[in-house]
N, C-alpha and C positions, 0 to 999 in steps of 0.2 A: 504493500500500500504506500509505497515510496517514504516511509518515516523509518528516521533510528531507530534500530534496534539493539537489544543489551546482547551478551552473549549467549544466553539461552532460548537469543529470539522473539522475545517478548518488545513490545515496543517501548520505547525507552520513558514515554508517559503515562505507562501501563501504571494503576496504582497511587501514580502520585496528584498531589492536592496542584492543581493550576491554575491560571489565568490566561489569556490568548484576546484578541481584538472581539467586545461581544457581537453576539448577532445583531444586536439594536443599534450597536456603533457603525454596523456594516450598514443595516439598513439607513441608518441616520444620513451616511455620504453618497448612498442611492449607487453604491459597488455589488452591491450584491451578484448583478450578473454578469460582471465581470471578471469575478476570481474565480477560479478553480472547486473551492468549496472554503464555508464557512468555518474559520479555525474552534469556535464554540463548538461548533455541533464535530468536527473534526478530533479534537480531544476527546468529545466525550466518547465517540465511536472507537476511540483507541483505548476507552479503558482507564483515563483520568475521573480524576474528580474536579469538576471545572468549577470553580468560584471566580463570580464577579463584581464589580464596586457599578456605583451609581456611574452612569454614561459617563465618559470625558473625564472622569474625577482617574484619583493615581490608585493603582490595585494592585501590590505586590503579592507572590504566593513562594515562600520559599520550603521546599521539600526535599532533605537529605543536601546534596550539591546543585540542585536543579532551581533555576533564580526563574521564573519568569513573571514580566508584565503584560498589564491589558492593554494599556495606549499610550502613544506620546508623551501623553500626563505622568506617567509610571517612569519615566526614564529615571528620573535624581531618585527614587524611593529604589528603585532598582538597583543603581550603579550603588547605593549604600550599602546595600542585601551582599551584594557582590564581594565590596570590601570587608565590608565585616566578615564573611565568610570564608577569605583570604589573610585576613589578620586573624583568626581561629587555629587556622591551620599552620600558621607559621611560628 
């Protein structure tokens, strides 16, 4: 289904707590028919657990090593999640 997979094949958001562009944010900028398929409904068909924040607003989910945001909003909440999670480990 063209997504990362772990080594035992499973997909690498199989399981874990996420965030991705919602479908309301998709519908909001009137893309919907022009992507490939919608990253909400995409996670959740791979087996995440998809949580989202209020439209436009910043929505970080961070699970084990896997940092991801909802929207442009989420960049600075992101790049913190990042760090901090690299100054953990150092």
């Amino acid at each position: 289904s063209g997504c990362i997979r772990t080594d035992d094949g499973k997909p690498l958001v199989e399981g874990k707590i996420v965030t991705a562009f919602s479908n309301a944010e998709e519908e909001a900028v009137q893309k919907t028919s022009l992507v490939p398929f919608l990253l909400e409904d995409k996670m959740k068909s791979l087996g995440a657990t998809y949580e989202s924040g209020d439209t436009w607003t910043s929505k970080v989910c961070v699970d084990g090593k896997l940092v991801t945001g909802q929207n442009p909003q989420s960049s600075e909440e992101c790049a913190k999640a990042v760090v901090k999670l690299l100054q953990n480990d150092a």
